[in-house]
N, C-alpha and C positions, 0 to 999 in steps of 0.2 A: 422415514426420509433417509437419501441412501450419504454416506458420508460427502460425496463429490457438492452436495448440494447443499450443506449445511456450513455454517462458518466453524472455524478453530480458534479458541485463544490460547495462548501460554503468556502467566501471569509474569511481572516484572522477573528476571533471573535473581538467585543469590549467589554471593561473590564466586565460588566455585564454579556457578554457569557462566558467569562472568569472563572469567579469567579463560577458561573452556571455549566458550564461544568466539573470545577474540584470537586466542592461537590457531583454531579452526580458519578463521577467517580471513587471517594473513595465510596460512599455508592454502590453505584453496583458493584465494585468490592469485598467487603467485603463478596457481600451474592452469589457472583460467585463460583460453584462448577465445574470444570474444567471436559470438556465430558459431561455436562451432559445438559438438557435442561432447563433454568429459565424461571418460572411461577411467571408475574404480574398482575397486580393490575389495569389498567389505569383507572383514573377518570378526567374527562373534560366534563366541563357545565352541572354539577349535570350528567352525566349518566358513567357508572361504565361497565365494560367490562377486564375479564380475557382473558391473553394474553400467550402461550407458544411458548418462544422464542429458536430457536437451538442453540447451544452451540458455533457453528462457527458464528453465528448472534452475537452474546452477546460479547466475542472476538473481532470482527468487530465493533461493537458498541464500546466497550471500549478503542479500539487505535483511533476511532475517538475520541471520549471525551477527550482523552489525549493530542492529536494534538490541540483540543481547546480550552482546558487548558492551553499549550504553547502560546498559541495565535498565531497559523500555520493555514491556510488555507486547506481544505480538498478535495482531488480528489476522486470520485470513478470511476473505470471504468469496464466495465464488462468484462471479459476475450477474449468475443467473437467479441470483436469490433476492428473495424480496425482504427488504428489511421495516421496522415499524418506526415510526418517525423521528422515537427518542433514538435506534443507530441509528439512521440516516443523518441525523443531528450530531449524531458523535462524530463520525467519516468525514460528516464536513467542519466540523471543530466548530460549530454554531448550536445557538438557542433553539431550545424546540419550540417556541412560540417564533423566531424568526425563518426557522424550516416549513412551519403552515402555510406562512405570508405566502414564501416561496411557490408552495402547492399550488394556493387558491390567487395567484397571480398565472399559476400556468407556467413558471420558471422552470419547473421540473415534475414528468409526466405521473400518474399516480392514480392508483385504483381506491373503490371505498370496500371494506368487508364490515356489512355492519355500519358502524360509526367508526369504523377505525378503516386509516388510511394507509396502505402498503405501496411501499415504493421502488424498486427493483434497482438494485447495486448498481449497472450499467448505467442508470439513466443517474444517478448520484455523480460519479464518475466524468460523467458525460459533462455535467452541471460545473462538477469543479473542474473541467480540464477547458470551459468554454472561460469561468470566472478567473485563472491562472493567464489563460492568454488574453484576457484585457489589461490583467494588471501590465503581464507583462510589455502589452504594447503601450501602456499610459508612462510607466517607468523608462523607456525607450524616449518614448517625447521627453520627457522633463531631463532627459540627460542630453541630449540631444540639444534642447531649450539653453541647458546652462553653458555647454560647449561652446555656442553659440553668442552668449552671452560672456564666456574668458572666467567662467567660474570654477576651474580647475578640476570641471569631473572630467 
């Protein structure tokens, strides 16, 4: 399996990554122009190599940085990858017994291999970006509700 298709993790940082990654992050954030492509600099072991990076890379770079600045641990997973139900369970920060439900109600698309069930990142994804905009439109009404009501949201 060729890397583009396989996921990455880097475990929780220790303070030195820490500290590393949050300087990192305020100095490339600073010189971060939003859309647009940033052009580096890389020097290691005496040799020197410009670098242009796409705007959605650099983005991507910087909530990593961020995350390892928390001192969080880092997933990446490629859209196109199928994952097995306990990630799928993880991604979406839920039960693997309530990931099933999800399957076998049809909430979210999914193949069988065998007895086991693989689910594809995108349609994960897809799942939590449909479940994110109900909250957010239910939260929208109840504030809305109280406004309405002189409840000082």
């Amino acid at each position: 399996m060729s890397r583009a298709t396989t996921a990455h993790r880097a475990p929780p940082s220790n303070p030195a990554e820490v500290t590393l990654a949050r300087s990192s992050a305020q100095r490339l954030g600073s010189l971060v122009r939003r859309s647009e492509p940033l052009r580096v600099r890389v020097i290691d072991r005496g040799q020197e190599a410009p670098i242009e990076l796409p705007a959605v890379a650099v983005d991507l770079l910087l909530d990593i940085l961020g995350a390892m600045a928390a001192g969080q641990g880092v997933t990446i997973i490629p859209e196109n990858a199928e994952l097995t139900t306990v990630q799928a369970a993880g991604v979406l920060n839920v039960s693997r017994p309530f990931l099933i439900k999800l399957l076998e109600d049809n909430a979210i698309p999914h193949r069988k291999v065998g007895k086991h069930r693989r689910v594809r990142m995108e349609d994960v994804m897809a799942y939590k970006a449909r479940v994110d905009k109900d909250r957010e439109t239910v939260l929208d009404a109840l504030v809305a509700d109280a406004q309405e009501q002189g409840m000082g949201y």
